[in-house]
C-alpha positions as CSV (number, residue, x, y, z in Angstrom):
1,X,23.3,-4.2,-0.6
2,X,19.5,-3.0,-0.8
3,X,16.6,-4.2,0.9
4,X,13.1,-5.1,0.1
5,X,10.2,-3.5,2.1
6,X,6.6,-4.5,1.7
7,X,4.3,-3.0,2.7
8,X,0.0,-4.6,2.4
9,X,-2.9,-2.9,4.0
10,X,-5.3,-6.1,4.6
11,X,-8.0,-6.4,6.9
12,X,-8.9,-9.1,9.1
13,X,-10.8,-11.0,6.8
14,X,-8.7,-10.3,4.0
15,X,-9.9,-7.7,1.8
16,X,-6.7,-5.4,0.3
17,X,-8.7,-3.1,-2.3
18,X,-9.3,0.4,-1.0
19,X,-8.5,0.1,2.7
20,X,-9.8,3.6,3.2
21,X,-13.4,2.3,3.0
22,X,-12.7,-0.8,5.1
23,X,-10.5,1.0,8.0
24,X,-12.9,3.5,9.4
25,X,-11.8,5.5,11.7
26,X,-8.3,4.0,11.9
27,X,-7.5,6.1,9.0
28,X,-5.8,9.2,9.5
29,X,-3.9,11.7,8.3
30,X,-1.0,9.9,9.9
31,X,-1.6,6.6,8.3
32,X,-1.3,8.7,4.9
33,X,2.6,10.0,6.4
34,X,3.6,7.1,6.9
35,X,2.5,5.4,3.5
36,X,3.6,8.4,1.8
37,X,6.9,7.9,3.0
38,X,7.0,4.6,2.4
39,X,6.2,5.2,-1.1
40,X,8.8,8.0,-2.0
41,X,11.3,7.3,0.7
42,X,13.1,4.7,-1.6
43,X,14.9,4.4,-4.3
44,X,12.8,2.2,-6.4
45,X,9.5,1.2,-6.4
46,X,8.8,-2.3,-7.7
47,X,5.1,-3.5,-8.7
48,X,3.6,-6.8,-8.9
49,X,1.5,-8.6,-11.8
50,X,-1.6,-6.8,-10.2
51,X,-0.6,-3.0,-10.2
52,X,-3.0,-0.9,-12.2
53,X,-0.5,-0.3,-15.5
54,X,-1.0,-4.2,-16.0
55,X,-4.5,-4.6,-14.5
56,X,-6.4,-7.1,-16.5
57,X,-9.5,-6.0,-18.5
């Protein structure tokens, strides 16, 4: 049996666009590893209503 893992980058007050501008200094190279490895460490990758090939105009 597979799992599911999310995986959201949201700030405090809830903003989840571009966490790169909203993190600061909490962004590092290592924070790109890991989501890196997140992202191609599975087998499938499975995106939501919102992901950028569906994006509404």
């Amino acid at each position: 049996m597979r799992k599911v893992v999310a995986s959201a980058d949201v700030s405090l007050d809830g903003v989840v666009t571009h966490p790169v501008r909203w993190s600061g200094d909490f962004w590092t190279e290592e924070v790109d590893r890991l989501n890196v490895d997140l992202l191609f460490g599975n087998d499938a990758l499975l995106l939501g209503r919102g992901s950028p090939s569906r994006s509404p105009r």
